[in-house]
FIDO-446247 format. One record per residue (C-alpha): residue in three letters; x, y, z. Coordinates in steps of 0.02 Angstrom, whole numbers, padded with zeros to 5 digits, always signed. Example, Ala and Ser with C-alpha at 12.3 -4.5 7.8 and 13.67 -1.06 7.14 Angstrom:
# residues 2
ALA+00615-00225+00390
SER+00684-00053+00357
***
This chain:
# residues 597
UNK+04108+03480+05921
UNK+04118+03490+05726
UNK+04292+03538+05655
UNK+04216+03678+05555
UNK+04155+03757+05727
UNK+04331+03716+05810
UNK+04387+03823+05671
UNK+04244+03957+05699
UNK+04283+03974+05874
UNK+04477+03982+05843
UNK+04425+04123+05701
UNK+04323+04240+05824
UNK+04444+04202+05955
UNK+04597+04275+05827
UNK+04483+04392+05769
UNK+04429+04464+05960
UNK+04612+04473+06023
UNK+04661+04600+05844
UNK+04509+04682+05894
UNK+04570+04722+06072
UNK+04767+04725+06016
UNK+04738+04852+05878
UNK+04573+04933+05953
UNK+04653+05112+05956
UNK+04656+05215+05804
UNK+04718+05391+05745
UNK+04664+05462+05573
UNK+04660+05634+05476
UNK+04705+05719+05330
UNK+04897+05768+05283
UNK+04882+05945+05188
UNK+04993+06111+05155
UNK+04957+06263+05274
UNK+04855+06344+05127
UNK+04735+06177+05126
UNK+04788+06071+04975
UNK+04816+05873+05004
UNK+04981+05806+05003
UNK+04988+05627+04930
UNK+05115+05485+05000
UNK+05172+05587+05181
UNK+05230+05484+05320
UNK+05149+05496+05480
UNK+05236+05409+05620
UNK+05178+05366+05796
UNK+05321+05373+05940
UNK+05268+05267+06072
UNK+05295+05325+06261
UNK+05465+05247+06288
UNK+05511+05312+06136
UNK+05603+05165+06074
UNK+05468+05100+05937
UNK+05381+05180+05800
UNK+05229+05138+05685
UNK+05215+05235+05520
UNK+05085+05244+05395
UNK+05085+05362+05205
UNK+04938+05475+05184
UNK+04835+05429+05013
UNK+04785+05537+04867
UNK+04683+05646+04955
UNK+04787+05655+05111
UNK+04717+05565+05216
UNK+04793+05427+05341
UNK+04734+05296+05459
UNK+04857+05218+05576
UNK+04773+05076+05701
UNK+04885+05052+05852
UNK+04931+04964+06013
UNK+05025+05112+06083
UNK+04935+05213+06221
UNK+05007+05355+06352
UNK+05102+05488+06310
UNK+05163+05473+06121
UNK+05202+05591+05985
UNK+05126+05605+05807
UNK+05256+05663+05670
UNK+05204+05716+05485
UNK+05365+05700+05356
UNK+05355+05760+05170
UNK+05490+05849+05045
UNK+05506+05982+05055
UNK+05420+06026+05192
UNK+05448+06063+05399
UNK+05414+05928+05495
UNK+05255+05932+05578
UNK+05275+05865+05784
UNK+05120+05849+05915
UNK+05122+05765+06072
UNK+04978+05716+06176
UNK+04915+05574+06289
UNK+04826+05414+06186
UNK+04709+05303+06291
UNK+04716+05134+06262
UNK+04555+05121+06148
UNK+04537+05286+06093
UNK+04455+05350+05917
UNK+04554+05509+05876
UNK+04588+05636+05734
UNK+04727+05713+05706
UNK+04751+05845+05551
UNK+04931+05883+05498
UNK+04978+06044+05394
UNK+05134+06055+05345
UNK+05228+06211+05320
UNK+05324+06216+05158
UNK+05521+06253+05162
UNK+05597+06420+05110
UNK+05757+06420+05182
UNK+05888+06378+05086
UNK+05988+06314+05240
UNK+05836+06200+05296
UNK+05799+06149+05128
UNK+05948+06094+05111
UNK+05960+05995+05293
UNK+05795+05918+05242
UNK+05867+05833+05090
UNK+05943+05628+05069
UNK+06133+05604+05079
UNK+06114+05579+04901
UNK+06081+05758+04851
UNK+06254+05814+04943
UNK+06360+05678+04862
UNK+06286+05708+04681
UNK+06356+05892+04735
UNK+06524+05838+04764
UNK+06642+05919+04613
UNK+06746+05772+04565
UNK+06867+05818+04456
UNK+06843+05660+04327
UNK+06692+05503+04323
UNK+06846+05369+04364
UNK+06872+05458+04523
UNK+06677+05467+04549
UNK+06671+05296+04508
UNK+06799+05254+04638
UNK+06710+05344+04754
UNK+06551+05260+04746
UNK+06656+05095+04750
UNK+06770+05115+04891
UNK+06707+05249+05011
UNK+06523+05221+05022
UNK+06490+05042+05071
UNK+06502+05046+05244
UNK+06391+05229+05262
UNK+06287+05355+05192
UNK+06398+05483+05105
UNK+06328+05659+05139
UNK+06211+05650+05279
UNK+06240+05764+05414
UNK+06376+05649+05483
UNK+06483+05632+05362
UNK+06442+05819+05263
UNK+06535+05910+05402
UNK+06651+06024+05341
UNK+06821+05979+05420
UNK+06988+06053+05392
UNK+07093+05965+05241
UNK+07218+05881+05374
UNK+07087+05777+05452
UNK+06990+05734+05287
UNK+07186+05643+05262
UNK+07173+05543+05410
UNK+06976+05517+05366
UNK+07032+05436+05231
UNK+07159+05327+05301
UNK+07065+05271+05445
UNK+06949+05209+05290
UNK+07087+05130+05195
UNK+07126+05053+05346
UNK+06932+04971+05348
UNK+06937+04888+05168
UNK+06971+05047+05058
UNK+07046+04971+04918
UNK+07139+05138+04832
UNK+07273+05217+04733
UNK+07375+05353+04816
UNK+07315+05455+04692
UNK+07145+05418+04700
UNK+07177+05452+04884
UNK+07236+05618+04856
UNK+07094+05678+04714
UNK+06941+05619+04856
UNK+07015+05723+04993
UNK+07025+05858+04878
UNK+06847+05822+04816
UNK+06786+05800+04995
UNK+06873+05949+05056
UNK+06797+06056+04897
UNK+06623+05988+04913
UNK+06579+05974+05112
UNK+06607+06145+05158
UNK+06438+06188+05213
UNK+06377+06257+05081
UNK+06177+06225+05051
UNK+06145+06114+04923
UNK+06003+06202+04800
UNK+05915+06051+04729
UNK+05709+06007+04714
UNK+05681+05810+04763
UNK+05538+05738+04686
UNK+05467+05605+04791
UNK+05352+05499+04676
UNK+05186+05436+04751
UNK+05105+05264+04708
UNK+04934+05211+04767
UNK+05017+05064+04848
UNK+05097+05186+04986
UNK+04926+05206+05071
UNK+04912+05030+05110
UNK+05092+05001+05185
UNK+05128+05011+05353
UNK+05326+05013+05432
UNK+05367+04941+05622
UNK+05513+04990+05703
UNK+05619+04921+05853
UNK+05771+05016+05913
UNK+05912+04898+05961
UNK+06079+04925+06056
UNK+06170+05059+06085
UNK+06275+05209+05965
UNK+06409+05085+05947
UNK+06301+04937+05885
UNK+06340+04850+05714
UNK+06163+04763+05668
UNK+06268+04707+05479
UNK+06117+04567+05449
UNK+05933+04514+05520
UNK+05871+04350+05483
UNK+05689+04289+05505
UNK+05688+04135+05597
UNK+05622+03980+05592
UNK+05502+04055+05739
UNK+05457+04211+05638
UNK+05582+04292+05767
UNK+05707+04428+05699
UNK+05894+04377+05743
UNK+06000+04541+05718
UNK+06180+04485+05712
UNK+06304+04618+05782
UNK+06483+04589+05682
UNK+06575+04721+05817
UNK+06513+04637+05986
UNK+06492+04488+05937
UNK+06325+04452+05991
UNK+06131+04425+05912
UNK+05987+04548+05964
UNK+05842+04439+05954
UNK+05662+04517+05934
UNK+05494+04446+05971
UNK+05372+04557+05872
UNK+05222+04498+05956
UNK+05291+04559+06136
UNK+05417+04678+06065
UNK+05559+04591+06172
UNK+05723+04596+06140
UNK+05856+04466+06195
UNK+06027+04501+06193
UNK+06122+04351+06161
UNK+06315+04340+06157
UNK+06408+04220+06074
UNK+06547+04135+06176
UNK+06718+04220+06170
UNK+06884+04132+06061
UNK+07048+04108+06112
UNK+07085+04258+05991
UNK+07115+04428+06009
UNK+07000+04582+05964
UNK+06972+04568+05782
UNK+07028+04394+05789
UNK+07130+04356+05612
UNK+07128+04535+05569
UNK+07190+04617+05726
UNK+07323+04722+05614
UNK+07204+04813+05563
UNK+07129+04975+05657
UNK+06951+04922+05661
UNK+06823+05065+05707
UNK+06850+05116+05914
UNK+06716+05061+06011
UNK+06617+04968+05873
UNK+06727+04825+05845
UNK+06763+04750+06017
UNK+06752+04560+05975
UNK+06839+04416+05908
UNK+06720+04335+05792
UNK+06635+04494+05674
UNK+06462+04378+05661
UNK+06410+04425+05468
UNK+06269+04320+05383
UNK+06159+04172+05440
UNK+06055+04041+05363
UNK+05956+03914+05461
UNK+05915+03726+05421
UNK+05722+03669+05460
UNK+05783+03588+05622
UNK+05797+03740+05696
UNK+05998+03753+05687
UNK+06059+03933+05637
UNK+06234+03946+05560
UNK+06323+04116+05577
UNK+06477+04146+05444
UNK+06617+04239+05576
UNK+06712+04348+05473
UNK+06866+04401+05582
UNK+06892+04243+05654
UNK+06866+04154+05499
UNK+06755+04030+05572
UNK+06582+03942+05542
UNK+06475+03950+05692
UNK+06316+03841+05742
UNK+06194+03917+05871
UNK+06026+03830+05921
UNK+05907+03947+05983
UNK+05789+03821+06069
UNK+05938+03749+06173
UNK+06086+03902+06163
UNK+06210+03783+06099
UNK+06366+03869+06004
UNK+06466+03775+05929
UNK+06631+03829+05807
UNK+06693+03764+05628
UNK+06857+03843+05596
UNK+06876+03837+05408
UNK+07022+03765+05280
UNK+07163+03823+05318
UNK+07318+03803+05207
UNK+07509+03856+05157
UNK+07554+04038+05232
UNK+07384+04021+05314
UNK+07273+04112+05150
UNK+07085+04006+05143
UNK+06990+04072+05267
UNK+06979+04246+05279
UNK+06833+04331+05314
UNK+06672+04235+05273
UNK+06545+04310+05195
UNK+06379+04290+05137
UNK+06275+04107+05192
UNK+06136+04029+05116
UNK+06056+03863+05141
UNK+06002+03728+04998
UNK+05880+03620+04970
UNK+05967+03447+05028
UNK+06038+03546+05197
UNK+06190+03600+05162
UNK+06270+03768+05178
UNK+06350+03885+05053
UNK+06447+04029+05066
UNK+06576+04158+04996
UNK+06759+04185+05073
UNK+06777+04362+05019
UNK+06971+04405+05064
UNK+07018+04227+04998
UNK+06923+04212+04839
UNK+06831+04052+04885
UNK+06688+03973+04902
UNK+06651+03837+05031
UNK+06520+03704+05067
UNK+06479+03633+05231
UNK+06397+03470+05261
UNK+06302+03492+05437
UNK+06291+03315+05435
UNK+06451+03265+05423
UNK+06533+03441+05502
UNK+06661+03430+05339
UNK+06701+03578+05212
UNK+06703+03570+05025
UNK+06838+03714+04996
UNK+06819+03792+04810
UNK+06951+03908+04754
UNK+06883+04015+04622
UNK+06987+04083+04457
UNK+07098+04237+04502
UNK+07049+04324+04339
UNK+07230+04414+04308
UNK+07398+04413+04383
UNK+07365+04559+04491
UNK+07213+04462+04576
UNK+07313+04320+04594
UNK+07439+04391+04702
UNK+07309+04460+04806
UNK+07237+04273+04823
UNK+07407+04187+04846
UNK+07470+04327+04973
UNK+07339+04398+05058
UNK+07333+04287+05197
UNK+07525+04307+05223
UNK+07503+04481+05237
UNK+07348+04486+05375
UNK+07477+04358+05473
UNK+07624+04470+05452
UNK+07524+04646+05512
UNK+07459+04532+05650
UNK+07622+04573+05750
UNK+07578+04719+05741
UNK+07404+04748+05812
UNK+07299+04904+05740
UNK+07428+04988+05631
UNK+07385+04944+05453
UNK+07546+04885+05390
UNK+07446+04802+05273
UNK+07417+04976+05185
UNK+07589+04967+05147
UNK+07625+04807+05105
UNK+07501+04771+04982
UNK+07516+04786+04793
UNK+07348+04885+04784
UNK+07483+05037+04831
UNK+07642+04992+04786
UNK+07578+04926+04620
UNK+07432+05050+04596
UNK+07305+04922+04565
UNK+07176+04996+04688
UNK+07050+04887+04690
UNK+07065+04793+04538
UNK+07186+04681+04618
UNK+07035+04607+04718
UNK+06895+04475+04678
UNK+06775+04482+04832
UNK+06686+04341+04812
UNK+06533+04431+04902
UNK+06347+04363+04881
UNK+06289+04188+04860
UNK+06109+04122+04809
UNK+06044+03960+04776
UNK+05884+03917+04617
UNK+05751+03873+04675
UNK+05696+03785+04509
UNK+05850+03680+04494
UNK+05964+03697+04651
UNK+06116+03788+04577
UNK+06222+03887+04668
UNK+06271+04071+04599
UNK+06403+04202+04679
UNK+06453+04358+04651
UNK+06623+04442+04626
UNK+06607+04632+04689
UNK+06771+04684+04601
UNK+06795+04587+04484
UNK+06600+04615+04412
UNK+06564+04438+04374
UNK+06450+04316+04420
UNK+06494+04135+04461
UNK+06429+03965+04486
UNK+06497+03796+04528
UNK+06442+03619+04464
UNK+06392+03517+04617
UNK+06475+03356+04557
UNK+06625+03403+04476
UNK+06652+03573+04581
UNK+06683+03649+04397
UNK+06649+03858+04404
UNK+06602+03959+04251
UNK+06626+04149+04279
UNK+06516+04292+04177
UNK+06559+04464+04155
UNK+06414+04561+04215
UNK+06348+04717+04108
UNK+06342+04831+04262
UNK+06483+04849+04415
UNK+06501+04824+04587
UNK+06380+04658+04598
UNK+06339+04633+04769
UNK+06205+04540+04862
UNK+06113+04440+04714
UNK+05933+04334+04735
UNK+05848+04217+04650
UNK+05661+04244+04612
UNK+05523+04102+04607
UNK+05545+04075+04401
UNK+05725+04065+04440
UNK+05787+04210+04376
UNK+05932+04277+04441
UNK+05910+04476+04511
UNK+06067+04558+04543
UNK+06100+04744+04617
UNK+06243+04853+04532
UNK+06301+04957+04665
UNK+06431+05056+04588
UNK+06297+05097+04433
UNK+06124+05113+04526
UNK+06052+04967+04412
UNK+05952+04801+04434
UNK+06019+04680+04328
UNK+05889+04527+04285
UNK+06003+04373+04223
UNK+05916+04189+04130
UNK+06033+04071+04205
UNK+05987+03962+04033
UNK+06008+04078+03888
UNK+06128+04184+04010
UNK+06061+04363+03949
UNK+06055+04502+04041
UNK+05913+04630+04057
UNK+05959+04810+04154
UNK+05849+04930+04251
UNK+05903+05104+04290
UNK+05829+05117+04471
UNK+05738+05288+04497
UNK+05837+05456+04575
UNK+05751+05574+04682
UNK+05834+05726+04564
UNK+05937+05745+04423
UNK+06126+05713+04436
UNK+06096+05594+04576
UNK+06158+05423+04584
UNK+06081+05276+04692
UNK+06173+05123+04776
UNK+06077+04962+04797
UNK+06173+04863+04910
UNK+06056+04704+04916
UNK+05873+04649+04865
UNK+05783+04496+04862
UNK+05642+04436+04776
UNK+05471+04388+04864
UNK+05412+04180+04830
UNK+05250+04208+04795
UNK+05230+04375+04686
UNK+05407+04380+04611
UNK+05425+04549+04664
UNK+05599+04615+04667
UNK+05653+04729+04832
UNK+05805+04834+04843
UNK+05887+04931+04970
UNK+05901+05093+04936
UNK+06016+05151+05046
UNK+06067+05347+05004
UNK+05897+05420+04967
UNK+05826+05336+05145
UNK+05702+05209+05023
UNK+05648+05034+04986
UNK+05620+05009+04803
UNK+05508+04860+04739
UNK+05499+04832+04574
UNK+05342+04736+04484
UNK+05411+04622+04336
UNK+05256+04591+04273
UNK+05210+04785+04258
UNK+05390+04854+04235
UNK+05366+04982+04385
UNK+05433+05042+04549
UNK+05358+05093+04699
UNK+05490+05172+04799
UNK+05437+05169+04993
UNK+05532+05321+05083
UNK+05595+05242+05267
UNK+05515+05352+05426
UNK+05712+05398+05484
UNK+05872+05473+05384
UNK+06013+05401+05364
UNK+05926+05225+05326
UNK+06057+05076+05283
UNK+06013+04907+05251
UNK+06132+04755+05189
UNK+06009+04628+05168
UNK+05826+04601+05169
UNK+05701+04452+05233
UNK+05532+04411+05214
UNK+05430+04334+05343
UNK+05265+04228+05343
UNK+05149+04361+05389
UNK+05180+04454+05247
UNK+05322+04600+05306
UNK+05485+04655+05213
UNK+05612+04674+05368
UNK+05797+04722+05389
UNK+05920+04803+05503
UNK+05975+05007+05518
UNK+06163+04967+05506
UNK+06249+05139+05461
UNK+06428+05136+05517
UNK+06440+05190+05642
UNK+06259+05185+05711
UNK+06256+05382+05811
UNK+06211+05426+05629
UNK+06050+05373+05627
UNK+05902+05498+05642
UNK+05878+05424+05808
UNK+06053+05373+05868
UNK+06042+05189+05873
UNK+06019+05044+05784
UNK+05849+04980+05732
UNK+05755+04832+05647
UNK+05622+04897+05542
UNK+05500+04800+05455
UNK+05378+04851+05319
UNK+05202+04798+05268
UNK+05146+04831+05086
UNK+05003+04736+05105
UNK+04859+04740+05235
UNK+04828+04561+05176
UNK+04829+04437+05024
UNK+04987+04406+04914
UNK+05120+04464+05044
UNK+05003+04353+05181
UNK+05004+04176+05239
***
């Protein structure tokens, strides 16, 4: 037999198993009760266990097409602004050819207009008495969750907004005393339960009726999915920093393996167990964070509370644990951050608490250890002492001495005492390695022979998870500012992007993006208006992608081979997701071609 007909037969063979995989389809139109077509709805399919979800986005003239694998009882959902949700339920055979029309009734109540809208409608509401405490805000108090979903809009008495708070400061909330007391105030003020009277404008692109989104739920209400990685085996590895363990998904079979990494001699919240971690979510040693894998299949995991590297194979399930530098008063290694991988197989990453950055040699199982400039005396104390301080609260286990010990307090630096050396990427046109400093709003990056670092102020603040594109430009999210920030490594100019608000006076907060290989195309999280932007270089454009659930959250983004944009739902804590849980979710802008093998 002929190659070309080995290849034939493999074709019709791929072809013939889609064919009976995806041989059940649903289609309609999406219109108002009064018969006009709405443009860019989401219509989601509930399979019967109700633990996965496929969602498609009507076109131009309303109409949808969602092929399927998903058979028995399921239920059909239609979601648009401004609008009721539209729910049917009804049994789906197995190769079934059905249509399904969805009107949608439009909103009038001001109550469920209101309940209807993004978190970011109710925190634009919030009446902050000046922009540096809104600023603060945005910087501090918003990193971890959506501010003003339904959650965290509950009107609560001013007493427990105060201990709110502090349970926050307690988490990483680097702020004044005053700047304490003017957002309990604000939060107090704003999240009484008043309806918020705003119009979202949603807009549609032609490239919504071509995307699909998969979702998986994972865990439990108490699950921390921080980052997914695509592996090696096109598998999704969901890394849980409170239980310290990985859901892994097959998303051929849908499986998901739970697999937990091997306890430490340390104590719940290992090198940080001073400090009142959230009940329930953080019951581990380790706090698993980010992971990059080499092409042998090895996957290394950066463990934030124990301040450790850790090696897992996923062929074999070997572990194995790097403790990193330690030095005087015990100050290097606290809390890893962000990994990546180079091209000659070595790993990367940031040491947020410590201001470092190290290198690891897989080869040789040694670290490079990088200190990086404090940038100001206030920062430097906070490098030189910040590890003596997480030792000394660690006599006393969950009572956030370090609240009071620190000079972000008792010297009213908030959190301009703090680098946070926070995301790490490395060019793929000429192998250099860039950071980012959250607080300090700089980027960094460090000559690989001399270990020399040159720091630049960036335009925008609060850099956080930054990405190289295929040109080697350097695409950076502004978190506290709602911009994309494009940066030329070799004439080191800056260009900025306002990214697009769903109504005036709101803000966005891209936590991370990345940039697809092939088309260049930059994709952000955007995290408090439930979307996924993706901006086109070449054509100066977004096409924002609303996410099927509310309260979306996602810290970092992968691509995988067939052609999918996929991340974790990591709200903290997870029971304020739409659905309760934690999920990976994984989106399709293409049927086929660039986004394809």
């Amino acid at each position: 037999m002929s190659i070309t007909a080995i290849r034939l037969g493999l074709l019709m063979a791929l072809t013939l198993t889609d064919s009976l995989v995806m041989a059940t389809t649903l289609s309609g139109r999406v219109t108002s009760t009064d018969g006009q077509p709405i443009a860019g709805a989401l219509v989601t399919l509930w399979n019967e266990a109700r633990n996965r979800k496929e969602t498609v986005y009507s076109n131009a003239a309303g109409d949808y097409q969602l092929d399927t694998e998903f058979s028995g009882a399921v239920r059909l959902r239609g979601r648009v602004s401004m609008y009721r949700d539209f729910n049917t339920e009804f049994e789906l055979a197995a190769d079934a050819q059905e249509s399904h029309n969805l009107a949608m009734e439009l909103l009038t109540d001001p109550r469920e207009i209101s309940d209807s809208l993004t978190a970011s409608a109710h925190a634009a509401a919030l009446p902050f008495p000046d922009l540096k405490t809104k600023n603060i805000f945005i910087s501090q108090c918003s990193y971890c969750h959506q501010q003003g979903n339904s959650l965290t809009r509950r009107p609560r008495p001013e007493g427990e907004w105060n201990d709110v708070m502090w349970r926050m400061e307690g988490y990483g909330a680097w702020i004044t005393y005053g700047e304490h007391r003017r957002i309990q105030e604000t939060l107090n003020a704003g999240f009484d339960g008043t309806p918020v009277n705003v119009v979202q404008t949603p807009t549609y692109s032609p490239e919504l009726a071509r995307a699909r989104v998969e979702e998986w739920h994972a865990g439990d209400a108490l699950s921390f999915l921080h980052d997914t990685y695509v592996g090696n085996d096109g598998k999704l590895y969901g890394i849980d920093e409170g239980k310290d363990m990985i859901f892994v998904l097959d998303r051929v079979s849908g499986g998901i393996e739970e697999v937990h990494i091997p306890a430490s001699d340390l104590p719940v919240g290992g090198r940080f167990q001073g400090v009142r971690l959230p009940i329930g979510v953080f019951t581990g040693q380790h706090g698993p964070h980010s992971a990059a894998q080499l092409p042998d299949g090895r996957m290394y995991i950066t463990a934030s509370l124990s301040g450790e590297l850790l090696m897992f194979n996923p062929a074999t399930g070997e572990w194995k644990s790097y403790p990193l530098p330690q030095g005087f008063l015990w100050r290097k290694g606290l809390y890893p951050h962000t990994i990546r991988a180079d091209g000659e197989g070595n790993l990367w990453f940031t040491v947020n608490v410590s201001n470092r950055l190290m290198k690891f040699d897989p080869d040789t199982e040694q670290f490079t250890d990088i200190a990086l400039p404090s940038n100001g005396f206030l920062r430097w104390m906070s490098d030189v002492m910040g590890g003596l301080v997480m030792k000394v609260i660690a006599y006393f286990p969950e009572q956030n001495y370090h609240l009071v010990l620190s000079h972000h307090k008792w010297l009213n630096g908030g959190k301009d005492v703090y680098n946070a050396p926070y995301g790490i990427d490395v060019s793929p046109v000429d192998g250099s390695v860039w950071y980012s400093k959250l607080y300090a709003d700089k980027i960094g990056t460090v000559d690989k022979e001399t270990l020399a670092i040159t720091e630049i102020d960036t335009p925008h603040p609060g850099p956080r998870r930054l990405r190289f594109g295929p040109d080697g430009m350097l695409w950076i999210p502004a978190f506290d500012d709602g911009y994309l920030m494009r940066f030329d490594p070799q004439t080191r100019e800056y260009e900025s992007i306002q990214l697009p608000v769903l109504s005036a006076g709101e803000y966005e907060m891209p936590y991370v993006l990345n940039v697809h290989p092939k088309t260049g195309d930059v994709w952000i999280a955007a995290n408090n208006t439930d979307r996924v932007l993706r901006y086109i270089p070449g054509e100066r454009r977004f096409v924002a992608y609303p996410m099927p659930n509310r309260v979306i959250w996602f810290r970092d983004l992968e691509f995988t081979e067939d052609g999918k944009v996929c991340a974790s739902n990591s709200n903290l804590p997870a029971y304020a997701h739409e659905d309760g849980v934690p999920a990976f979710i994984c989106l399709e802008p293409e049927p086929e071609g660039a986004y394809g093998t």
